[in-house]
C-alpha positions as CSV (number, residue, x, y, z in Angstrom):
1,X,18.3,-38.0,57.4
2,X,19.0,-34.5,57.8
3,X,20.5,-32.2,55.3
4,X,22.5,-28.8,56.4
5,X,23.9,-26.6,53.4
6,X,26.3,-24.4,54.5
7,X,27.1,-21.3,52.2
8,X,30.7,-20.0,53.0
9,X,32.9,-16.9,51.8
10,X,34.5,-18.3,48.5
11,X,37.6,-16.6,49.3
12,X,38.2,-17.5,52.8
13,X,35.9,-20.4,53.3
14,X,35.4,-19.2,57.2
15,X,32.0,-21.1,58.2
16,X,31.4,-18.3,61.0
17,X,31.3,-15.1,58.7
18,X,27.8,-14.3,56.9
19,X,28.0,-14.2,52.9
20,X,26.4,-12.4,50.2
21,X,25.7,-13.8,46.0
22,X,27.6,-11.9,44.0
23,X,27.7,-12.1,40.0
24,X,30.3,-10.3,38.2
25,X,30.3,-10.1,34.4
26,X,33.3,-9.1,31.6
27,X,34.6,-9.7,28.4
28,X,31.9,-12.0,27.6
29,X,32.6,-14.4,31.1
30,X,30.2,-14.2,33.9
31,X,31.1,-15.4,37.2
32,X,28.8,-16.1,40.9
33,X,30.3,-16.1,43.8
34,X,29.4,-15.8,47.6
35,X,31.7,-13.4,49.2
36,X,32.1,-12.1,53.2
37,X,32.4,-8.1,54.2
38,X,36.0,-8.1,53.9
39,X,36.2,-10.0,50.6
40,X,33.5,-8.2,49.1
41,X,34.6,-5.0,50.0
42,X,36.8,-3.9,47.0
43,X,33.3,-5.0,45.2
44,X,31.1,-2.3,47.0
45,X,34.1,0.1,46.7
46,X,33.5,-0.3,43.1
47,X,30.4,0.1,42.8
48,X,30.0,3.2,44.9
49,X,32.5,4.8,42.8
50,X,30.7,4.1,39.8
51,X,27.4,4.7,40.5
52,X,25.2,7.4,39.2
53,X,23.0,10.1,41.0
54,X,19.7,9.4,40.7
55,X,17.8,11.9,38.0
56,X,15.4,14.6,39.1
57,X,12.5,13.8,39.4
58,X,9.8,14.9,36.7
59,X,7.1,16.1,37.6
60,X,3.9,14.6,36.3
61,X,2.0,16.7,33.5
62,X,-1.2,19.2,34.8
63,X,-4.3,17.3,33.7
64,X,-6.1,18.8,31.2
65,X,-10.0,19.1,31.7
66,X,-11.9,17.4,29.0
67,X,-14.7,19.2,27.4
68,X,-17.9,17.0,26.6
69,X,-19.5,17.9,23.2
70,X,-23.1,17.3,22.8
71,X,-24.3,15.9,19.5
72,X,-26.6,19.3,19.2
73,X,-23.5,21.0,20.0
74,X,-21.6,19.6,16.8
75,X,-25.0,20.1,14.7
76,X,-24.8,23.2,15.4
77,X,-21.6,24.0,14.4
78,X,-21.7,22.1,11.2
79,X,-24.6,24.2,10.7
80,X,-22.7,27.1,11.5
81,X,-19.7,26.3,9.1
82,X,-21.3,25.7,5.8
């Protein structure tokens, strides 16, 4: 036996376009759906209007160069301090 799912636009239930998963949330309700171009176009519209540039980037912090301390080195300077 062979099994064949078939994924169609929710909206229009055409078989020959191509769909993409959609999940919208609000007021505590959260709804998938698989939606075609033209169906899912006031979605994209949506979300192109409300999306947000993308912050500069920072740049990453000079290394500093670490300083190895000999143990004659901190003798001498508690020898030095007292």
């Amino acid at each position: 036996m062979v099994k064949i799912n078939l994924v169609v636009c929710d909206v229009c239930k055409d078989p020959q376009r191509e769909t993409e998963p959609y999940t919208v949330t609000g007021k505590g309700r959260r709804r998938s759906m698989d939606l075609c171009e033209e169906h899912s176009a006031p979605l994209g519209e949506l979300l192109a209007a409300t999306e947000e540039p993308s912050p500069p980037r920072k740049r990453a912090p000079a290394r500093l160069q670490r300083r190895v301390t000999t143990m004659e080195e901190i003798a001498a300077r508690k020898g030095a301090s007292s």
